[in-house]
ChimeraX commands (.cxc) that place a marker at each C-alpha (Angstrom):
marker #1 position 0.00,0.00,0.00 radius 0.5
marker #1 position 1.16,3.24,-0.80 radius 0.5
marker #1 position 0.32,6.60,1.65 radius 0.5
marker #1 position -1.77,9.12,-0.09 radius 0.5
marker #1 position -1.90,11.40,2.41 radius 0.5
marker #1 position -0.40,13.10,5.28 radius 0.5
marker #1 position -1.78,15.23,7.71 radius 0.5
marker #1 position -0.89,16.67,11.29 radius 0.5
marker #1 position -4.06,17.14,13.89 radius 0.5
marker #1 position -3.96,19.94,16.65 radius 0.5
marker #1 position -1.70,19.45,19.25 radius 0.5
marker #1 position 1.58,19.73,17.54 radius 0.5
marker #1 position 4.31,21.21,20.22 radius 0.5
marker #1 position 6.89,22.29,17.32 radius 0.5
marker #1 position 9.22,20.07,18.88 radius 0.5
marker #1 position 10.69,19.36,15.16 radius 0.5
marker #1 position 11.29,15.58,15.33 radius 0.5
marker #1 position 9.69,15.15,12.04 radius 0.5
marker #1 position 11.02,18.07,9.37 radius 0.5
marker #1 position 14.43,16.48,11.19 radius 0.5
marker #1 position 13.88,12.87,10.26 radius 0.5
marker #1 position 11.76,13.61,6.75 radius 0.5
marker #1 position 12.70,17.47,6.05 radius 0.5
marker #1 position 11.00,16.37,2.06 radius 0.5
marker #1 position 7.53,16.00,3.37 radius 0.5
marker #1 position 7.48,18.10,7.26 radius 0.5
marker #1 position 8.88,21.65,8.46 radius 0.5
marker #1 position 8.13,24.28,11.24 radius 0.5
marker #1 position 5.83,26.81,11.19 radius 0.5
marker #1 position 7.09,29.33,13.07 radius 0.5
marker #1 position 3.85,31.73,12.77 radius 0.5
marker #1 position 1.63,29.02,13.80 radius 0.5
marker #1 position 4.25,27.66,16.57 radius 0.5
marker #1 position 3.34,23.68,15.16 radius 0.5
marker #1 position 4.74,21.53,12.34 radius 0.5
marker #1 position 3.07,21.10,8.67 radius 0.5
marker #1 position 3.01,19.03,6.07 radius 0.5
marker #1 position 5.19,20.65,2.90 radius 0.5
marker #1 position 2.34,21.20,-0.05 radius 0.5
marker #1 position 3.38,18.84,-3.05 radius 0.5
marker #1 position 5.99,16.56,-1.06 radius 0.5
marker #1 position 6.44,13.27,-2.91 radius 0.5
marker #1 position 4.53,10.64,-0.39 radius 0.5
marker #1 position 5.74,7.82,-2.38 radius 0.5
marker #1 position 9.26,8.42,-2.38 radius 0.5
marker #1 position 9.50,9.53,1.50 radius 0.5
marker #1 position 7.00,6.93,2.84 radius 0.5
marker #1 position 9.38,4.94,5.46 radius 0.5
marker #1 position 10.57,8.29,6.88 radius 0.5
marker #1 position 7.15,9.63,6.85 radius 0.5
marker #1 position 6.00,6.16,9.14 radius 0.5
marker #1 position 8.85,6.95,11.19 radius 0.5
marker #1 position 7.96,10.14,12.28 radius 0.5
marker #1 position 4.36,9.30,12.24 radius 0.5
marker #1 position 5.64,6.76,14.49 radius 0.5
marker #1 position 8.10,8.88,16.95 radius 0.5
marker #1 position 5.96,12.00,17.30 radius 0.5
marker #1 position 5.91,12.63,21.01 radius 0.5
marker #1 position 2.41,14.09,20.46 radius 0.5
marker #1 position 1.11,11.16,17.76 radius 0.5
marker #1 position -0.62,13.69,15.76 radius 0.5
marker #1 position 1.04,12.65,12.62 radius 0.5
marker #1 position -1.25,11.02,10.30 radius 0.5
marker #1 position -1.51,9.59,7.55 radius 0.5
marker #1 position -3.79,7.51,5.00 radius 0.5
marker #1 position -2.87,4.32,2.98 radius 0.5
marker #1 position -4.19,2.45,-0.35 radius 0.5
marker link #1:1,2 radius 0.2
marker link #1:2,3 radius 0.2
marker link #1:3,4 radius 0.2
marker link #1:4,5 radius 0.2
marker link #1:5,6 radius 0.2
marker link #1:6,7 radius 0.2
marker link #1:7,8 radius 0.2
marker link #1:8,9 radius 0.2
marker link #1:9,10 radius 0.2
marker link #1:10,11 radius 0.2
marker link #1:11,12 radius 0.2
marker link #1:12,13 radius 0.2
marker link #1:13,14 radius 0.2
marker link #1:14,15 radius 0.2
marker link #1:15,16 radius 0.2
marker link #1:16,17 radius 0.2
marker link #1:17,18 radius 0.2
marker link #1:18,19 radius 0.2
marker link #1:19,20 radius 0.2
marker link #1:20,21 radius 0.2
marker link #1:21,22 radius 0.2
marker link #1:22,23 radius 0.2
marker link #1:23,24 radius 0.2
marker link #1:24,25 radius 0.2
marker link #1:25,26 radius 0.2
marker link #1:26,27 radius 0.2
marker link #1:27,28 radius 0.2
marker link #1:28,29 radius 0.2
marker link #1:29,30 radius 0.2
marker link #1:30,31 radius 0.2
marker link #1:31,32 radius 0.2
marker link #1:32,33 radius 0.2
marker link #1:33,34 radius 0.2
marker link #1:34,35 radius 0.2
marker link #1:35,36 radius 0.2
marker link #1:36,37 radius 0.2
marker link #1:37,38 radius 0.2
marker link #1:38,39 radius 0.2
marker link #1:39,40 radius 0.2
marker link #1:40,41 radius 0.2
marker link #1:41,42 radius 0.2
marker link #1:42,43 radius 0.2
marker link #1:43,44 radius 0.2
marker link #1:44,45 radius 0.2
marker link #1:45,46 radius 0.2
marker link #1:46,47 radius 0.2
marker link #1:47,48 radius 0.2
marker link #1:48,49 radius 0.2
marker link #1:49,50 radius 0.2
marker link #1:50,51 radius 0.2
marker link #1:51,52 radius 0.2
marker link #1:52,53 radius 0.2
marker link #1:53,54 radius 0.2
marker link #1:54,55 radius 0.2
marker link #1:55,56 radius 0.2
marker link #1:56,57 radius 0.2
marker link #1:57,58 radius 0.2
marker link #1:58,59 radius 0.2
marker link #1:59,60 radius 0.2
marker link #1:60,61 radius 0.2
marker link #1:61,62 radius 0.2
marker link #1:62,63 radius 0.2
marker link #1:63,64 radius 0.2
marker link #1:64,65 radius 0.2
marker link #1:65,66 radius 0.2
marker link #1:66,67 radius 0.2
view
């Protein structure tokens, strides 16, 4: 299965785990203080880094949907 999408739900601290371990797909939004998903980021071609962080958020708000 291959993701389709990524998302991140409220309760992001910014703590930057994820634009660290997949900086193609995740990065900090400093005016919003929280993380976000980069608009056109190839899923496919980042999806074991995208698990990953999905996977060591502190908060688990990463997200993401499979088919």
């Amino acid at each position: 299965m291959a993701i389709t999408r990524v998302w991140i739900e409220d309760g992001c601290t910014a703590c930057g785990l994820c634009s660290d371990s997949c900086p193609d797909v995740f990065e900090l939004d400093e005016d919003a203080d929280t993380a976000k998903v980069i608009k056109g980021a190839d899923l496919e071609a980042n999806e074991d880094a995208i698990k990953e962080a999905a996977e060591d958020c502190p908060e688990t708000v990463i997200k993401y949907e499979e088919s």
